[in-house]
N, C-alpha and C positions, 0 to 999 in steps of 0.2 A: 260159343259158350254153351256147354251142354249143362241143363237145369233140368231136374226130376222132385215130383210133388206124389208124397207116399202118404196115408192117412191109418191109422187106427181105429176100427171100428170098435174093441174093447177097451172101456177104460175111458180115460181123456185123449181126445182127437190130438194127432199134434201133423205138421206141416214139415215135412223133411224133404229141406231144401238142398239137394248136390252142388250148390255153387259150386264149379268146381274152377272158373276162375278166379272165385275170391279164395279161396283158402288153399292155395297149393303152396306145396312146402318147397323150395327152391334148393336147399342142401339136398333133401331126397331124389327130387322131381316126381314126387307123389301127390295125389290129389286126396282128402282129406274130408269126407263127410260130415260136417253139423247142424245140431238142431237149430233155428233161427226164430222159432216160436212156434208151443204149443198150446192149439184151441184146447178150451177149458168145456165148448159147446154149451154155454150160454149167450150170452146180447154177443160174444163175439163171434158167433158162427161156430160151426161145423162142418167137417167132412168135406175137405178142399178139393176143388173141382175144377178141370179145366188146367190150362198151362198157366203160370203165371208173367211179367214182363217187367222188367229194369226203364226207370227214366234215370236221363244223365247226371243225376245227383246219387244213381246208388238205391233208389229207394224200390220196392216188389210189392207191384199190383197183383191183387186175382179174387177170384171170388168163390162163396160157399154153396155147396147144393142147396144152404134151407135159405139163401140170398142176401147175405151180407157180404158186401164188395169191402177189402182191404185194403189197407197200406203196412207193409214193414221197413222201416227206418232203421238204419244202416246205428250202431253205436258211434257215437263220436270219439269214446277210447276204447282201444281193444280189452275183451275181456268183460264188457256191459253187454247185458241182454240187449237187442233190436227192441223196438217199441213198434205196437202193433194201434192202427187207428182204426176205426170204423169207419168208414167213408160212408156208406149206406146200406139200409138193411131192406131190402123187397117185400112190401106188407101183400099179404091173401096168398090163397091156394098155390101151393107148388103145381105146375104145370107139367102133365106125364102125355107121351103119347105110346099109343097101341097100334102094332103092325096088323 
């Protein structure tokens, strides 16, 4: 399952997710880009960072550079936005290091 995680720096951050075993079109055999939620860069994070990973219910962990860890929930009918949770936000200093 190849997945890619793209971000917007201008504007509202959004999380563009390749699923590309979820949404392949079987008449075509084409595979099929969409949005799955986009950060707003408030309490919800920004600027997604790092890979993210699937548990067997469907649902995509990962987290932000400024350190809030996620969850996106799959729609129960096709055609409903994913519902995006907070799981936790990392309070103090962003940690940088210098070569």
């Amino acid at each position: 399952m190849n997945l890619a995680v793209h971000s917007r720096k201008a504007g509202s951050l959004c999380l563009l997710l390749t699923a590309l075993a979820i949404s392949q079109s079987a008449r075509a055999a084409s595979w099929k880009e969409q949005v799955l939620y986009s950060f707003q860069g408030g309490s919800d994070g920004q600027t997604p960072a790092g890979g993210v990973v699937f548990d067997k219910q469907g649902n995509l962990y990962g987290a932000t550079q400024t350190g809030t860890v996620f969850q996106l929930a799959p729609p129960t009918k096709q055609g409903v936005p994913w519902t995006e949770t907070v799981l936790y936000t990392f309070k103090g200093r962003r940690i940088t290091t210098t070569a």
